[in-house]
C-alpha positions in Angstrom: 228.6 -86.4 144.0 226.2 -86.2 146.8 226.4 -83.8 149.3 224.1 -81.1 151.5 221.8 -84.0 152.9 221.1 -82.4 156.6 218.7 -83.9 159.2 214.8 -82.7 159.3 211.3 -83.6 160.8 211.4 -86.3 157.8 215.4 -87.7 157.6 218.3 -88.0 159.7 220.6 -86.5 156.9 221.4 -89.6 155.3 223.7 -89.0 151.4 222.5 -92.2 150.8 220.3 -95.0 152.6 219.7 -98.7 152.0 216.0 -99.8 153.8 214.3 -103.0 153.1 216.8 -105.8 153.0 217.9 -105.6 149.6 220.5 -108.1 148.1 223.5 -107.2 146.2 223.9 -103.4 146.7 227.0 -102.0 145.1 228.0 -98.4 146.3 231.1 -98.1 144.1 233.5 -94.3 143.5 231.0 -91.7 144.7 232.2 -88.9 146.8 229.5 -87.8 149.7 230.1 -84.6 151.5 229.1 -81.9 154.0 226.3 -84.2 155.4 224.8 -85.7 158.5 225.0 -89.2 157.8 227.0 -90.5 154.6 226.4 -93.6 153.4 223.9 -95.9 155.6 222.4 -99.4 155.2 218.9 -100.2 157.6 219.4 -103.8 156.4 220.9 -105.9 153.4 222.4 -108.7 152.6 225.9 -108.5 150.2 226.3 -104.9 150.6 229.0 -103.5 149.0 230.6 -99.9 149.5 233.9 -99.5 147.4 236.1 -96.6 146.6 234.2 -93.5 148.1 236.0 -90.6 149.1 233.7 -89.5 151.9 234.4 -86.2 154.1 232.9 -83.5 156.1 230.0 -85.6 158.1 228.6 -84.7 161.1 227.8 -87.8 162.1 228.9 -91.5 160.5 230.3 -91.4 157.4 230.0 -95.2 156.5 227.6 -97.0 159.0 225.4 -100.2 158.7 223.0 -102.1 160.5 220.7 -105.3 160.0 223.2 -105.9 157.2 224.8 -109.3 156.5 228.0 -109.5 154.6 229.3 -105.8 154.3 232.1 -105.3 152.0 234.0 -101.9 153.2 237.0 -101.4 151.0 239.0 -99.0 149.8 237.2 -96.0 151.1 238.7 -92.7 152.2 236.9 -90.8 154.6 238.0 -87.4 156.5 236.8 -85.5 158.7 233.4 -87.5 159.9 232.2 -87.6 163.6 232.6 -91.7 163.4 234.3 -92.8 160.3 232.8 -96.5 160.1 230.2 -97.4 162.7 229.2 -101.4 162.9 225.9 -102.0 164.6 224.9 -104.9 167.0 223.0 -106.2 164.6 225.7 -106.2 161.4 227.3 -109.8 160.9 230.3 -110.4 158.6 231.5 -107.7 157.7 234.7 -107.1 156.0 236.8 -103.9 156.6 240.1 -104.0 154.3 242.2 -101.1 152.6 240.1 -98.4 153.7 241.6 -94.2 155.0 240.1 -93.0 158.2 241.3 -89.6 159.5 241.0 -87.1 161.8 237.5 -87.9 163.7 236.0 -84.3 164.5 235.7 -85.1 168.6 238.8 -86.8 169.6 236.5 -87.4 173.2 233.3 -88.4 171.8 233.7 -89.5 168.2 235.7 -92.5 167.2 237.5 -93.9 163.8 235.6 -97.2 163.7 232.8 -98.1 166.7 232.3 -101.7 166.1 229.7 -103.8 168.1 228.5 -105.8 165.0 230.7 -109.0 163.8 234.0 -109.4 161.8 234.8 -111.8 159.8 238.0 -109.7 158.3 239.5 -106.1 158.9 243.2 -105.8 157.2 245.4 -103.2 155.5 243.4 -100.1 157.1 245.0 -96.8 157.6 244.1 -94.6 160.6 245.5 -91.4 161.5 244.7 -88.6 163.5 246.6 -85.1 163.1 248.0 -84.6 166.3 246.1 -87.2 168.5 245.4 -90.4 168.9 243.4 -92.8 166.9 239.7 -93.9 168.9 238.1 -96.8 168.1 235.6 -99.0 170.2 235.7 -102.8 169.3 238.5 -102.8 167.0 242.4 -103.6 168.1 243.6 -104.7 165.1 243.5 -104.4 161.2 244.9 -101.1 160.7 247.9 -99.0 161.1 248.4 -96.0 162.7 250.2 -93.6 160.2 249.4 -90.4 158.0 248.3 -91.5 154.9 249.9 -88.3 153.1 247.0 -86.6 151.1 248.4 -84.7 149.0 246.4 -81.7 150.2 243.4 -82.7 152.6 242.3 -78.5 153.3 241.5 -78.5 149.6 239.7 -81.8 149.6 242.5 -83.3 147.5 242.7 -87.1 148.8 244.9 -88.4 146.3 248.3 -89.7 147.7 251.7 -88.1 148.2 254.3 -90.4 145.8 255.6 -90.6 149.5 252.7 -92.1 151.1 252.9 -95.3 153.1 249.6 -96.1 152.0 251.0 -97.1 148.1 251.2 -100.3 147.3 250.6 -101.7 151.0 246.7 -102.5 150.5 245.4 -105.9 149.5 244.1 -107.6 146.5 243.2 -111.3 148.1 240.7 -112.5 149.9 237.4 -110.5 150.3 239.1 -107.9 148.1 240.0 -110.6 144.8 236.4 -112.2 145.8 234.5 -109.4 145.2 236.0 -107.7 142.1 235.6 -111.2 140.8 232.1 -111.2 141.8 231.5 -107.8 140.1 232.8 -109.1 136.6 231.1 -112.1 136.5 228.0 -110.5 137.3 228.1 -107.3 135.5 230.6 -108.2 132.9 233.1 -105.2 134.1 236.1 -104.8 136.1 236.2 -102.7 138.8 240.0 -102.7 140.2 241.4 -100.0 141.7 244.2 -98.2 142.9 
């Protein structure tokens, strides 16, 4: 767990921050709360964040710039001022099976703010509890649907049996290449529900 990371004279409140254009960063099942900033790459290449329940940010809760080949998937993220910002300067990223809900400022904040480059966003859920879902550079790659936590007020993200978010996620493509990636590298599996 990570959490309590607010901005000072010295840091803009990151949970945790990638600097220094590192290769092969894996950011696998944390969960980051009641920060500024959640979980933030200044540069990398094969950058990897998978799995992270992330809620109660101030600011971004995933964000990334300088970074080629982002891997976002399977993420859950509540309650953030911008659930997933791409930078300018972000280049093929991939943005499949993540949760995005309720963006604090419905005006101001958005679900993703993209202005970095795609190469594949699929099977995303975005919801907002009596509004509309914001994003900026995004129009596709996501439905618009409650996700059914089974109790989001007591930070319980785990799915409803009713949720239309079971079994509608994918396992090919960038999602099959880079579990397959982590075992042969590291000898484990890292599937997930």
């Amino acid at each position: 767990k990570m959490y309590g990371f607010k901005q000072s004279v010295s840091s803009s409140g990151e949970a945790l921050v990638v600097h220094y254009s590192p290769d092969n960063i894996w950011v696998l099942f944390n969960t980051v709360y009641n920060s500024n900033v959640g979980i933030i790459s200044t540069g990398s290449t094969n950058y990897f964040v998978i799995g992270n329940v992330i809620y109660n940010i101030s600011d971004a809760a995933i964000k990334f710039r300088g970074t080629d080949d982002a891997n976002i998937l399977g993420n859950t993220v509540h309650s953030a001022f911008i659930g997933l910002e791409i930078e300018s300067s972000a280049n093929n990223a991939h943005v499949v099976n993540n949760i995005i809900t309720d963006i604090l400022d419905t005006v101001n904040g958005y679900h993703i703010l993209r202005a970095g480059s795609i190469a594949e966003i699929s099977n995303n859920i975005l919801y907002q509890t009596g509004g509309s879902v914001r994003n900026s550079g995004v129009s596709a790659g996501y439905i618009e649907v409650d996700p059914q936590f089974v109790n989001p007020s007591a930070r319980n993200y785990h799915l409803q049996a009713t949720s239309p978010a079971i079994d509608t996620g994918t396992g090919s493509g960038a999602v099959q290449q880079v579990l397959n990636s982590f075992q042969s590298r590291y000898g484990l599996g890292i599937s997930y529900d």
